[in-house]
N, C-alpha and C positions, 0 to 999 in steps of 0.2 A: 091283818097283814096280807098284803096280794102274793097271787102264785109267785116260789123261786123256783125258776127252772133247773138253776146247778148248784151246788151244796161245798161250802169249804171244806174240806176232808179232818181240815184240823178242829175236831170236835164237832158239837151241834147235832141236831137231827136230823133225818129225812122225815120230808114231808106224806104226810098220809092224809086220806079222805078221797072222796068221789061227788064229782059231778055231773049226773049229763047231761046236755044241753041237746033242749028238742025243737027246737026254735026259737026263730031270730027275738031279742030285745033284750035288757038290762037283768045280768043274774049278779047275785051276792054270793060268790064264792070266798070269803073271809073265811068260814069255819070248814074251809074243806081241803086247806094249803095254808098249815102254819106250822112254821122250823124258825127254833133258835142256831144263829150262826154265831159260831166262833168265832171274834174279832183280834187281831192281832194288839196285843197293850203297847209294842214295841215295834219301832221301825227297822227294816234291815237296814244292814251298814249302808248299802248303796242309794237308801233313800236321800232325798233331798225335799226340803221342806219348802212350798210354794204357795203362791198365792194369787190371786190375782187382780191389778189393777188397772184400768181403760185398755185393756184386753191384753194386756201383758203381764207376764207371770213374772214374780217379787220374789226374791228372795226371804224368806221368815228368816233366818238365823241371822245375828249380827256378826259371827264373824264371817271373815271366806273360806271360800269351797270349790271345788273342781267338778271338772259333769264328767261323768266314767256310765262312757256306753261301750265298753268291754262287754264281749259276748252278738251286741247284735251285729249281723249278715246282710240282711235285708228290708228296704223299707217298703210296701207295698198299697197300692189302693189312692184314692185322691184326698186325703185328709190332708191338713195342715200342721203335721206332725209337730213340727217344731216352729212352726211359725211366731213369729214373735217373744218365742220363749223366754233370752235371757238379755232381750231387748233391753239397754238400760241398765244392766245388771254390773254394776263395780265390783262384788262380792268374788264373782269367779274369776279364782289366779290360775297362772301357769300353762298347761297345754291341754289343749282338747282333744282328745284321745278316741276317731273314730274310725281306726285301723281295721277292723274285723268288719266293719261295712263294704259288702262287694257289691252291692249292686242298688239300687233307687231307682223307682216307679209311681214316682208320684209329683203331683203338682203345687207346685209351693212350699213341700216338704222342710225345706230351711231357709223360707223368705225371713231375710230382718231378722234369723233366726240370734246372730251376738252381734247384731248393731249396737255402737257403741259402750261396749262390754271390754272397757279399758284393761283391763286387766288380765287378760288373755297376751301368751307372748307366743304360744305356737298352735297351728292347727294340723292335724295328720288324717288324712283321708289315703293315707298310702295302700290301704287295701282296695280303696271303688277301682271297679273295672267299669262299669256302664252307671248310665244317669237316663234316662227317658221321663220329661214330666217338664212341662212350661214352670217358668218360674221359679225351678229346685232350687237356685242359690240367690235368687234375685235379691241383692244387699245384704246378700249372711254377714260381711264382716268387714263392713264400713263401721272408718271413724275407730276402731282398732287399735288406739293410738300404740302400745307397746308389742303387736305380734310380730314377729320376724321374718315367720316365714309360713307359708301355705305349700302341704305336700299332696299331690294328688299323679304320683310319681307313676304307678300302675294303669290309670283312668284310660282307657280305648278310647271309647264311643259315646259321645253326646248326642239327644235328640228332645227336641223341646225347645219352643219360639222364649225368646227373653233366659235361656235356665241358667245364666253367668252373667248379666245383664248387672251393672253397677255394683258387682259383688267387691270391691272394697272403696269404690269411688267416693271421693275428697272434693267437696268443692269451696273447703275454706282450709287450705293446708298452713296457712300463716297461722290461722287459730286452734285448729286439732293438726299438729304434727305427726302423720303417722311412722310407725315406723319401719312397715315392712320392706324388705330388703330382696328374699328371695321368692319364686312361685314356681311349679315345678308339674309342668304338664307335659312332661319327656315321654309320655309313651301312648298321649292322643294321637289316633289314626283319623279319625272320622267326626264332622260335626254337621249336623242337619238341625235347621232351625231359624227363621228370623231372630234378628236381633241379639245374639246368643250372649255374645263380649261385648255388647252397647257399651260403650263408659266403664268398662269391666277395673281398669285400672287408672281411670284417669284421674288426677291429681294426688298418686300413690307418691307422692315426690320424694322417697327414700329409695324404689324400688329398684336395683341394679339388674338383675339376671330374670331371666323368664324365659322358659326353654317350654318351643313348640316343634323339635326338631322332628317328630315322627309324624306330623300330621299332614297326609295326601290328600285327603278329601273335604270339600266346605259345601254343604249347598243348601239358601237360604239369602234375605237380602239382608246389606247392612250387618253383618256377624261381628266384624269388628270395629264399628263406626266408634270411632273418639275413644278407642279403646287402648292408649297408651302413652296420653299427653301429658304431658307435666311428669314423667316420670324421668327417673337418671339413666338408663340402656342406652346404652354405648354402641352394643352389636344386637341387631336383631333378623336371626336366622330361623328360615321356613324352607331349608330347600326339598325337603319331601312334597313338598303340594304341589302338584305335576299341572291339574288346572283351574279356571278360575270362570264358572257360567254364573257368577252371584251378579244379582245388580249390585254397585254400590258394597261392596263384600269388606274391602279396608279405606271408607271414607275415610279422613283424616284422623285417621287412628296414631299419625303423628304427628300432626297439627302443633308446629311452633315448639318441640322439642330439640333446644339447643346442646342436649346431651348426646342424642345418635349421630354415629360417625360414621357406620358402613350397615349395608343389607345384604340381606342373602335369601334371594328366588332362583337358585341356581338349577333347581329340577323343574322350574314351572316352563310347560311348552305352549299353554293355549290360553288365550282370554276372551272368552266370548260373552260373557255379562257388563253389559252397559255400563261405563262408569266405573269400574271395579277399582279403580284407584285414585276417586276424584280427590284433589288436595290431601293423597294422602302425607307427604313428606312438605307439603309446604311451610316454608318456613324454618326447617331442619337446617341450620347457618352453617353449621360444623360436619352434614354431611359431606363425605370426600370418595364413598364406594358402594355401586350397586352391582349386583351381579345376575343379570339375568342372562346367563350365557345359554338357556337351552331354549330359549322362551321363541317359537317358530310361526305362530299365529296370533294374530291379532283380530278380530273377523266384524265384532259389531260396529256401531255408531260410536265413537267416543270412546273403545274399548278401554285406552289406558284411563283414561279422564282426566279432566279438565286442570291444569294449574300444579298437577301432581309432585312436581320440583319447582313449582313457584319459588324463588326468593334465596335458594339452594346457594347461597354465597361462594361454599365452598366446593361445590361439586363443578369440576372441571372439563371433565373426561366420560362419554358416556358412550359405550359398544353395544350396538346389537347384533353378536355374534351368530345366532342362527334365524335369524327374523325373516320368513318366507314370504308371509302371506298381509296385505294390512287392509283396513274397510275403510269405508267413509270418514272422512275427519279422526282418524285412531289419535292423531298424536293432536291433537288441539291445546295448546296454550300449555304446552307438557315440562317447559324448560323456563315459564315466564320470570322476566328479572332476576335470572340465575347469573353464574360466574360460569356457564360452559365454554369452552373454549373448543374442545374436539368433541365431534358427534360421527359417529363409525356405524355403516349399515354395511355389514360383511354378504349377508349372503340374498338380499333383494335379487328378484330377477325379470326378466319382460313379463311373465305370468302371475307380478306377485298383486297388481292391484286392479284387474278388473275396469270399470271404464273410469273416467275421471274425477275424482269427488272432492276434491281439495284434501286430500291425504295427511299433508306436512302444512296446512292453513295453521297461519299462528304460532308457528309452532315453539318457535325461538322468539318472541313477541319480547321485547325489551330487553333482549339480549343484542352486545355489541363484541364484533370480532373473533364470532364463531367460524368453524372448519368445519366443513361437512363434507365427509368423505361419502362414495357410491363404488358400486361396481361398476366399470367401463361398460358391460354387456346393458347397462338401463339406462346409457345417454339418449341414446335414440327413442326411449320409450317417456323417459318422464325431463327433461332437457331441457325444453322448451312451456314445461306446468309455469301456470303463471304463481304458486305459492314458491316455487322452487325459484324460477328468476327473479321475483319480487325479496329472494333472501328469509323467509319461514316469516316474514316479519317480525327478522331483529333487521339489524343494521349491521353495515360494515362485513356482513356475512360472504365468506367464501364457500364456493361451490365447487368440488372435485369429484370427476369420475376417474379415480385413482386405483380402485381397487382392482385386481384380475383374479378372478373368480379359479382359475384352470390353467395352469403351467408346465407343458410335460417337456421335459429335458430330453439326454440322447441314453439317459440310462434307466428312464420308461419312469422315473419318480416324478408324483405330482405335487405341484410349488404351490401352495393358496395363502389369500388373506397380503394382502402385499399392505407395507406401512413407510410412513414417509420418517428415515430418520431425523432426528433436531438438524443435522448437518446438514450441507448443502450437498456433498460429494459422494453419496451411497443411497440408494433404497435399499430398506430390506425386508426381507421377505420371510416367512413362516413354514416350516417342513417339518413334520415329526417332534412340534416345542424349542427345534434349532432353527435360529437366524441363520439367513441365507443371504448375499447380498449382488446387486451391479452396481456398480462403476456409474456418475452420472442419476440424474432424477428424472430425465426422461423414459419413456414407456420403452420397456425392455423388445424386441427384437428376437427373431431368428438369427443365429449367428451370433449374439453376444455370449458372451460367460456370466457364471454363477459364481461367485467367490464365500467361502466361510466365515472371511473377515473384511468385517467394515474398511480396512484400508484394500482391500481389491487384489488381496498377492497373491491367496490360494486359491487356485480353480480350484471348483466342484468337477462343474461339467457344464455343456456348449448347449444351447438350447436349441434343440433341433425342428418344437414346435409348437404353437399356441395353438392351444385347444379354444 
């Protein structure tokens, strides 16, 4: 028997004898390290009996069984812990219970780990705080047909190219129906990583909710490519992510999903990754609400990308409330074949684009009977762009420099944001969240009045001068 370095404590011997070695070549140490070890006759409760076949571990027992990793914290080093393990596995019912895990360091750790492991109905990672390691979850818990839900409610910090990468993706949902419902990444802050949510959830066609609400930070290309198509989410809220340098960051990650009806990038200020929204909502019929009311920079090539409300039937109405700054072709082919009717640029100004670059080229491309509101202060600057008189290339497109930027009245309060009511016999105007209104649609005046109400009875106050 060859040397045992460490000794089961439960019974057996330790090993005795001596040998020196005085140089290099072939010694027979057999009688110089031989210990009987005590073998256990019986298995602990927690064991589970396996096997293995074309590299995936089999369940031995014929009934089912649960996997209880109660107790472990940590997974560490680049093994493939769990990779493939219950691949295929029918036997394990009920939930899989990996709460006391805070933290993974490893790569591939739960690839394919309960692919197709029908019989799983809940997964709880409610204790991971961090994940660092390419490929941790890459297709853990595709084809799932009966799990419900995925908790990973605690989880900060992701880092690692692919580590969510098709982790329950469906691409025959007619024939495996799965059934998950909820996913619960409420408390990710931070994700670095190519590829990370590639396909993460696409064709989950059960899945209703999925909560990304604390995540500010993304950076890595392609994070969320096709990462939420064919799914039911109605509302899809991000407004913690402040900004966006990814290429390609949420390629059509909603690609032809007739269930989302409203978005929310209400904290995002900056897009300066190439493409970061190419087609991502195209084909969304029944979107009707986006809100990127902080969003103030736009700076590369293409920033928004290409076709991103392509086909948008129902999205009518679109505002860019704080939008300063825009590059080369930002908005290309951004509204193509949509139902927009009103398009609002609130706060553009003469400094917001630099020299000429076809800015708005495309932009409305097969769209008919749009409104395009500007601020009066950028007729002299972009007026005469030939994407802008040409109509963004939709058709039928009206052009207004409607908006005034700066209103200060005789009681020093400033009026911004001005909007044309549906009527013909008031503008009105925006102060403190209160409607403000004049008389008439013409461009308001020194010397006119501010009235409260639409029908023009209550002065405000006298406008004594435009800023």
């Amino acid at each position: 028997m060859p040397i045992i370095n460490s000794v089961i404590t439960q019974g057996g011997v330790t090993p005795t004898g001596t040998l020196n070695i005085t140089s290099n070549g072939t010694r027979d140490v057999t009688n110089y390290a031989e210990v009987d070890v005590a073998v256990p006759t019986t298995a602990p409760e927690s064991y589970i009996g396996l096997s293995q076949s074309d590299g995936n571990l089999i369940n031995d027992r014929t009934s089912s069984f649960t996997v209880n990793l109660t107790g472990v914290t940590t997974i560490n080093g680049n093994s493939p812990v769990f990779m493939n393990a219950f691949r295929n596995n029918s036997s394990i019912t009920g939930e899989i219970d990996c709460s006391s895990i805070t933290s993974i360091n490893s790569t591939v750790v739960f690839k394919n780990a309960f692919y197709f492991a029908t019989g799983i109905t809940k997964v709880d990672f409610s204790g991971l705080t961090t994940v660092t390691g390419a490929d941790c979850f890459n297709s853990a818990f595709r084809y799932m047909t009966n799990c419900l839900s995925l908790d990973f409610s605690n989880l900060t910090t992701i880092n690692g190219n692919y580590c969510f990468c098709y982790l329950c993706y469906n691409t025959e949902p007619q024939r495996y129906p799965v059934a998950l419902k909820t996913v619960d990444f409420s408390s990710l802050t931070s994700i670095t990583g190519d590829n990370c949510f590639l396909y993460a959830f696409s064709g989950a066609h059960n899945l209703e909710t999925l909560n990304f609400s604390s995540l500010s930070t993304i950076s890595g290309s392609n994070i969320f490519d096709h990462a939420f198509v064919g799914t039911k989410i109605t509302s899809f809220f991000m407004p913690s992510l402040t900004s966006i340098s990814s290429q390609r960051a949420f390629q059509e990650c909603f690609s032809g999903n007739t269930n989302l009806t409203s978005v929310d990038f209400s904290g995002l200020t900056s897009i300066t990754g190439s493409n970061a929204f190419e087609q991502a909502f195209v084909r969304c019929t029944n979107l009707t609400n986006v809100n990127v009311k902080s969003l103030e920079t736009i700076s590369n090539y293409s920033g928004i990308g290409a076709y991103i409300f392509g086909y948008c039937s129902s999205l009518t109405t679109f505002k860019f409330e704080s939008l300063q700054t825009v590059g080369k072709g930002s908005f290309f082919a951004m509204f193509y074949q949509s139902g927009l009717q009103n398009l609002y640029f609130y706060a553009l100004n003469p400094s917001s684009f630099g020299s000429y670059t076809n800015q708005f080229n495309f932009m409305l491309g097969g769209v008919s009977g749009c409104t395009v509101h500007f601020p009066m202060a950028i007729q002299s600057t972009i007026g005469s762009w030939s994407d802008v008189t040409n109509g963004f290339g939709g058709t039928n497109t009206t052009v207004l420099f409607d908006i005034v930027t700066s209103l200060t009245g005789a009681d020093s309060n400033t009026y911004t944001r001005k909007q044309k009511e549906s009527t013909s016999t008031a503008t009105a105007w925006t102060y403190n969240s209160a409607l403000y209104y004049t008389s008439g649609t013409t461009e308001p005046a020194v010397g006119d009045t501010i009235y409260s109400d639409a029908a023009c009875t209550t002065a405000v106050t006298t406008i004594s001068s435009i800023a």
